[in-house]
N, C-alpha and C positions, 0 to 999 in steps of 0.2 A: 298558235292555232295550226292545227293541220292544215295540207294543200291536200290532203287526198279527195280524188273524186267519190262524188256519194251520187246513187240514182234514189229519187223516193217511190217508193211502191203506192199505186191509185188505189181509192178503196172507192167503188161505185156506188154500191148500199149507203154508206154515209147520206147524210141531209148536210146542206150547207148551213153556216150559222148566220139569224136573222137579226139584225142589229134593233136597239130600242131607237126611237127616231127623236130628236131633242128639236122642237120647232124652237123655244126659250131655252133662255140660260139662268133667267130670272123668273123667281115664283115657283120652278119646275123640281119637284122631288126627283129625285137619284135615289135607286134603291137596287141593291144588286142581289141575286138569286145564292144560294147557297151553290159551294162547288164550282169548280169550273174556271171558265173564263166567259165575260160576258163586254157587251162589246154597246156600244153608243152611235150614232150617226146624225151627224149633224150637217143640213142644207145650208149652204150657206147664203146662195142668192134670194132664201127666205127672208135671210134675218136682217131683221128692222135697223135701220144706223144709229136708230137711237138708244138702241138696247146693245150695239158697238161701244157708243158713247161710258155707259156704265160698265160693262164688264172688263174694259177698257184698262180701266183704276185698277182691277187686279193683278194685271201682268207688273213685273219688279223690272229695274231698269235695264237688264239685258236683253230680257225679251221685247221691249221697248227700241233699243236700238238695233235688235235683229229687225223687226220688221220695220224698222226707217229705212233699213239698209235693201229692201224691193222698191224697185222700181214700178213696177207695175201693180196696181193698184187692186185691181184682185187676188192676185200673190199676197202679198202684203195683209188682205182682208184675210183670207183663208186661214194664214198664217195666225191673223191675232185669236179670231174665231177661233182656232185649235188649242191655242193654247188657253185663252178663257177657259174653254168647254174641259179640257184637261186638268183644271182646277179646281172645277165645281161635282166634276168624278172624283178624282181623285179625294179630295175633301170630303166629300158627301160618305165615302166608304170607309174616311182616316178619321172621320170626326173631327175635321179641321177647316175654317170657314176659308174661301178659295183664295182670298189673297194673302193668308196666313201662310200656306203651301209654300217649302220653300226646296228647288230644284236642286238634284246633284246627280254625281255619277257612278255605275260602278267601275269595277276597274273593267280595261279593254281585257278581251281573255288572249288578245295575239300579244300586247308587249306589260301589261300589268298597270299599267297607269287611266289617272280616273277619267276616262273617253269612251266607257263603253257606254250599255243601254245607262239610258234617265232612270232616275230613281226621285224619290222623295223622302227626304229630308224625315228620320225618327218615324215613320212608317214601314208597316214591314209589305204594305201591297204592291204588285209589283203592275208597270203599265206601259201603254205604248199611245205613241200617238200619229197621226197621217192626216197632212193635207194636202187637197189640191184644188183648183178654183172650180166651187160648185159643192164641192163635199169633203168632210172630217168625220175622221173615226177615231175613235178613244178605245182602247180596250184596256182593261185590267183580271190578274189573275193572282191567285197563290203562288203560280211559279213566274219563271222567266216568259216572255211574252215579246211578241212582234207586230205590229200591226201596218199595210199597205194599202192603199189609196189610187187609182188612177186613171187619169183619164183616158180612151184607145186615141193612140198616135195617125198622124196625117200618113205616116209611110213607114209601114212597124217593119217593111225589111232593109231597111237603113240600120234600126234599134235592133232589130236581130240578131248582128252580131257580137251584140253586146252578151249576148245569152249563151249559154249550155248547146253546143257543135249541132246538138239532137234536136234542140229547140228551136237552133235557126233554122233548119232542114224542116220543120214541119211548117214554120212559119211559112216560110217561101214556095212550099208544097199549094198553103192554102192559098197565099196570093195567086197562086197560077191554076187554081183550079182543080189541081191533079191529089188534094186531100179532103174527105168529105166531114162533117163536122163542124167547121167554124168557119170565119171569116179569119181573118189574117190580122187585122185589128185585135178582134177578139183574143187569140189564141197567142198571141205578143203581152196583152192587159194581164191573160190569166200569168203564162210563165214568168213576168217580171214582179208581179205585186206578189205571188207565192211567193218567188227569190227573195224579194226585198224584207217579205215580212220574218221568212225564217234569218235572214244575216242582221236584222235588226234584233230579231230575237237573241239568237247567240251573242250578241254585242258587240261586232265587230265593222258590220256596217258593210262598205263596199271595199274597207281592205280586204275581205278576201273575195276574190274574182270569182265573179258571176259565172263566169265558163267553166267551173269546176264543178256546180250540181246540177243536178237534170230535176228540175220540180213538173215540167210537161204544160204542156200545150194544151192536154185531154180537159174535156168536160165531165171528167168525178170530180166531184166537189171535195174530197178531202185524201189524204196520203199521207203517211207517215216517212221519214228520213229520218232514221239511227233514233235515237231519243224524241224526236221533234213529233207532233200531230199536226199538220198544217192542213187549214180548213177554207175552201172560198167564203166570203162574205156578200151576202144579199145585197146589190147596192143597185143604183136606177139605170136604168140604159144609155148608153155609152159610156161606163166606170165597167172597172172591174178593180177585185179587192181580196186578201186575205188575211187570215191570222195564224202565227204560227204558237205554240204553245208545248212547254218543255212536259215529256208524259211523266 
């Protein structure tokens, strides 16, 4: 995988994409629109423990022992919610009932071995998946696909350096005041869950360093980077969220 630096270009006119909202996992038709990439949202401090209980069954033993392996109990919930909900997407579009689904990888594109994005198993749709305590997003498309999730941080210029040189300079702009537009939470939510959706997209993940694109801080909702269309995602107040999508 290249190291070269890429900046994405903002497109303002854009509309952000609005996710379908999955209160159930059970009983609820899945039905995906023609073209595109279309995307799911699921609360999770909605959902019922009982209807935990059942969907529960779906997940196969690794996924099982990943989320034994959280500690914290809403980590953990999020996590199985996601992956449930990423099963009965996923299946509903593959013609395949959700605990039938069975997970794999492609290959990473930086060393060729199977650690890149998730795939499923003799389907050819391709998906993504993001949690975090309070909310899951599913997306799936025809092409490659990324999808991010997040909560705004207690001290987002601590996390800022974790960012694109431009991105912490705005971030810290906005904590002090001196950048008008967003809040510093905010403008931390947006450049980290673009980043993460486009490196999930590409399938490489956080091997390649986060300080090498510049996805912006700005409030347009969509941007392109080289091949990529990355889109904010509608999600409730205090998240922010994107998808990225290969054009």
């Amino acid at each position: 995988m290249t190291r070269d630096k890429a900046l994405a270009v903002p497109d303002q006119q854009a509309e952000p994409v609005t996710p379908e909202v999955l209160g159930s996992l059970l009983n609820t038709p899945v039905s995906r629109g023609p073209g595109g990439v279309a995307v799911w949202r699921i609360p999770t401090e909605a959902f019922a423990d009982e209807e935990l209980e059942v969907v529960r069954d779906w997940l196969d033993e690794g996924e099982r022992q990943q989320a034994s392996s959280y500690v914290r109990a809403e980590l953990r919930r999020a996590y199985e919610i996601a992956h449930a909900a990423a099963r009965l997407v996923v299946g509903a579009v593959s013609d395949t009932p959700p605990e039938k689904v069975v997970w794999g990888r492609h290959a990473c594109p930086g060393c060729g071995e199977p650690h890149g994005r998730p795939r499923a198993e003799g389907s050819g749709v391709e998906f993504s998946l993001s949690h975090t305590p309070g909310q899951v997003l599913v997306a799936v498309a025809d092409v490659a696909v990324g999808v991010d999730v997040e909560r705004h941080p207690d001290d987002p210029v601590a996390l800022a350096k974790l960012l694109h040189p431009r991105e912490c300079e705005e971030i810290e702009a906005a904590a002090h005041g001196t950048l008008d537009g967003g809040r510093a939470s905010v403008r931390f939510t947006r450049a980290w869950s673009r980043t993460e959706a486009y490196l999930k997209g590409i399938g490489i993940g956080l091997g390649r360093d986060p300080h090498l694109d510049y996805l912006g801080t700005d409030g347009a909702p969509s941007r392109r980077l080289g091949a990529w269309s990355i889109h904010d995602v509608v999600v409730p107040e205090g998240y922010g969220a994107a998808v990225a999508v290969l054009a």
